[in-house]
N, C-alpha and C positions, 0 to 999 in steps of 0.2 A: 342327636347323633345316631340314634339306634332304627332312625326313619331313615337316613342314608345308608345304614351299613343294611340293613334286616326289609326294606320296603315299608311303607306310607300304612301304618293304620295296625293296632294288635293283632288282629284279624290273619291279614298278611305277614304278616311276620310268622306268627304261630305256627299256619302252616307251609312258611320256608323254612320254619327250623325245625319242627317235628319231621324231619326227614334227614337235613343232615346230624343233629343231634348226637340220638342213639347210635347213628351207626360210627361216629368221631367217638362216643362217650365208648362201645366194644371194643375198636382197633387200640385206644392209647390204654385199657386198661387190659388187655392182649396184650401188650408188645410190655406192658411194665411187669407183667407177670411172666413173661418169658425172661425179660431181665433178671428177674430175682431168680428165675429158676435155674436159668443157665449160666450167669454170675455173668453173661456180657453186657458190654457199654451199644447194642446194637439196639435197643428201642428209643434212645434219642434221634436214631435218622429215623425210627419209624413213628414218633411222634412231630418230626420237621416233614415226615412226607405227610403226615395229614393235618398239618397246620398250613402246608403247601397248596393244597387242596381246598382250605378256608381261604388263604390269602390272594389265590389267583384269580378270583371273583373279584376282589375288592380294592388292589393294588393301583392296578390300570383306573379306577375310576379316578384314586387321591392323585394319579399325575397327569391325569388327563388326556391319556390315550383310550380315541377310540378299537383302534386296532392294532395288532403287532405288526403288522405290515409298514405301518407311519415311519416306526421304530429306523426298519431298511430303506429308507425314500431315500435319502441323501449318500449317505459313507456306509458300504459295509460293516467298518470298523466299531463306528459310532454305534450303529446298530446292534452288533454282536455286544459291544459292550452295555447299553442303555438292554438290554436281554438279560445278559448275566446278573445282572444290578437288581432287575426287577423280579427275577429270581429269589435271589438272596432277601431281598423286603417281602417277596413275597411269604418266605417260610418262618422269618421275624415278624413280622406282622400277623401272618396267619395264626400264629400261635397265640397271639392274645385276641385277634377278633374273635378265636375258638373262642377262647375261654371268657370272654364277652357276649360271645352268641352260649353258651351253654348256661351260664347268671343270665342271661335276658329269657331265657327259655325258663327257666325254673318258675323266675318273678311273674309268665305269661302264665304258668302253670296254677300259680297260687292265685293269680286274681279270679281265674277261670274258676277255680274251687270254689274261692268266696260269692263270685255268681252265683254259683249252682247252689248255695248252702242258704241262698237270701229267699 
């Protein structure tokens, strides 16, 4: 699973997610600390905008578009709708691939320790 979602091999993965990581692990622990500060419900869109940002990578692969263009080939309607949809899975979905890709990043992290320590 985590060779479909993360790329073929530790290696690759590692350094796909040492990149988006940190900057996913800043922004939702930013936006929850603005929550608590300023007592609004406004850091769940800013943790669905950067779950958004995980899931728009990985959406399109589980339904098997290549392009969003595919989407408008036929009906505009269908189109706008099969958009809005993939939208919505996207920032559902993205929120746990996050949190998927953040436990697969740790678990990359501790193997790498145990290398180093051998």
């Amino acid at each position: 699973m985590f060779d479909r979602l993360f790329g073929e091999g530790q290696e690759l993965q590692f350094n796909k997610l040492k990149i988006m990581v940190p900057i996913s692990l800043v922004l939702v622990v930013a936006m929850v600390i603005y929550g608590i500060v300023s007592g609004d419900s406004s850091w769940i869109v800013g943790i669905l905008i950067v779950g958004f940002v995980w899931g728009v990578r990985y959406v399109p692969k589980f339904i098997f578009h290549k392009s969003i263009g595919n989407l408008f080939a036929e009906n505009i309607f269908s189109g706008v709708a099969a958009m809005f949809g993939m939208l919505i899975l996207s920032c559902a979905f993205g929120v746990v691939i996050m949190v998927l890709g953040i436990l697969r990043f740790i678990y990359l992290l501790v193997v790498r320790a145990s290398r180093r320590a051998e």
